[in-house]
C-alpha positions as CSV (number, residue, x, y, z in Angstrom):
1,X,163.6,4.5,-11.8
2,X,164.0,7.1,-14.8
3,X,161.8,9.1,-15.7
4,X,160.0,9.0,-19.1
5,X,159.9,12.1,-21.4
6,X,156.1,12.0,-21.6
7,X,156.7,12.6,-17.3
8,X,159.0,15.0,-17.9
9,X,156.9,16.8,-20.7
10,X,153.3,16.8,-18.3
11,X,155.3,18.5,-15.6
12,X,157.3,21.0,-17.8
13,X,153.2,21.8,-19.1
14,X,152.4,22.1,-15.4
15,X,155.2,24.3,-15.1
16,X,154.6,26.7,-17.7
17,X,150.6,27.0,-17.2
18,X,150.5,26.9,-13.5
19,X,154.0,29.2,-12.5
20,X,152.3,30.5,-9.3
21,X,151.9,26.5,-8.1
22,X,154.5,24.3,-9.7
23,X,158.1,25.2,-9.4
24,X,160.6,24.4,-12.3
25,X,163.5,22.4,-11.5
26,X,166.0,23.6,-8.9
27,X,163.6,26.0,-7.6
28,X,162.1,25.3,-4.2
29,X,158.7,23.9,-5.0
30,X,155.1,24.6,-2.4
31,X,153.2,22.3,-1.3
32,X,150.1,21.7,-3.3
33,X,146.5,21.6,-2.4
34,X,144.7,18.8,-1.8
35,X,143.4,17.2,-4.4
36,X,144.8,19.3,-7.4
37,X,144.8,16.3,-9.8
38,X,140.7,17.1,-10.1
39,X,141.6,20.9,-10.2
40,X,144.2,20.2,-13.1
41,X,142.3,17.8,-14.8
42,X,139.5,20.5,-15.0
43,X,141.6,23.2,-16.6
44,X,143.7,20.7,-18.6
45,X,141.0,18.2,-20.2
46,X,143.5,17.3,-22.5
47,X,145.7,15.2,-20.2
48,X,146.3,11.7,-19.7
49,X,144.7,11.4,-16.3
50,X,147.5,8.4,-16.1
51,X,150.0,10.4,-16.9
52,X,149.0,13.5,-14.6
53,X,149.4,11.1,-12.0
54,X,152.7,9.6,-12.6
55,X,154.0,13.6,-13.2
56,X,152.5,14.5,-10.0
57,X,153.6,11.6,-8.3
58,X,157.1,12.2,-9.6
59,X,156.6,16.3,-8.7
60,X,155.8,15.3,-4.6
61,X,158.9,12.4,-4.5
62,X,161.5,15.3,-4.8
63,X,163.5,16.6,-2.4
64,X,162.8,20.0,-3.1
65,X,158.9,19.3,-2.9
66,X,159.4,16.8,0.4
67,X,161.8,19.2,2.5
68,X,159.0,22.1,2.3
69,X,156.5,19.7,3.9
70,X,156.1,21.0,7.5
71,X,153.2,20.8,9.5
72,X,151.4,24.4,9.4
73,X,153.4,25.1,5.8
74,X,150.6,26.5,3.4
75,X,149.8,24.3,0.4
76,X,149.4,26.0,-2.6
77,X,146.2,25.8,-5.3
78,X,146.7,26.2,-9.1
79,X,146.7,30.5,-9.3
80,X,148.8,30.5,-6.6
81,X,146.3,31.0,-3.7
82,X,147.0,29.6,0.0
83,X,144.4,26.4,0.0
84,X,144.9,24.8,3.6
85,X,148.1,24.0,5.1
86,X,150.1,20.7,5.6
87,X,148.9,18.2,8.6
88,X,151.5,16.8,10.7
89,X,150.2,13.4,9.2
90,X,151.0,14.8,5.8
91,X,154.4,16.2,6.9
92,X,157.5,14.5,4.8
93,X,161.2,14.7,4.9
94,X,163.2,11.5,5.4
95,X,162.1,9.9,8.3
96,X,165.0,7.8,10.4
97,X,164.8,4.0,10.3
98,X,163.6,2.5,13.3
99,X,166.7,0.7,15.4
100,X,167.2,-2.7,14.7
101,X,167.4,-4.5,17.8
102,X,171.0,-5.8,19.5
103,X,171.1,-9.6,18.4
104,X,173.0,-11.9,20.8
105,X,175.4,-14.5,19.1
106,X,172.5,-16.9,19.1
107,X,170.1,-14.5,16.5
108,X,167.7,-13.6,19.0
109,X,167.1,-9.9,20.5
110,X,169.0,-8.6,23.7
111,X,166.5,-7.2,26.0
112,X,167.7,-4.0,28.0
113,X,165.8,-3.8,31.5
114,X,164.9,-0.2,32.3
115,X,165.2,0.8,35.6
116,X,161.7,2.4,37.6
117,X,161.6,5.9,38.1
118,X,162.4,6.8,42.0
């Protein structure tokens, strides 16, 4: 889905008034505190709360953003400061499918048998 200019313009802002936080494109971004929207919608009264959202929800969905997303990684507040650190439930990256079963000709799933432990 492309993005729209007004996106692309709310995260440039985030950009330029936040440097120590958000990362311009191509640069490795940090992961953000917790609740920043509130923080940035404090300093930044001005924006479309909509639109913050859809810019930050773009901002996280890049690879750049997800691939620094380890658990114990610090997340990152709007000056720059360490606020908390990412939970392993929080953790991204591309996560592999689960295996789809072994059909038999029939459609329906081949069981495999394990064998006990001796």
């Amino acid at each position: 889905m492309p993005v729209s200019a007004e996106i692309r313009r709310v995260v440039d802002q985030l950009t330029e008034r936040f440097p120590n936080c958000f990362r311009p494109n191509g640069e490795q971004k940090r992961p953000l505190k917790i609740g920043i929207r509130d923080d940035i919608l404090a300093a930044m009264p001005e924006v479309d709360p909509k639109k913050l959202s859809a810019a930050l929800a773009h901002y996280v969905r890049r690879k750049s953003y997800t691939c620094r997303m380890k658990p114990g990684s610090p997340r990152y507040g709007l000056d720059g400061e360490v606020c908390g650190v990412v939970e392993l439930m929080h953790a991204g990256g591309r996560k592999d499918p689960a295996p789809k079963p072994r059909l038999s000709a029939s459609g329906r799933p081949i069981l495999t048998l394990r064998k006990a432990a001796a």
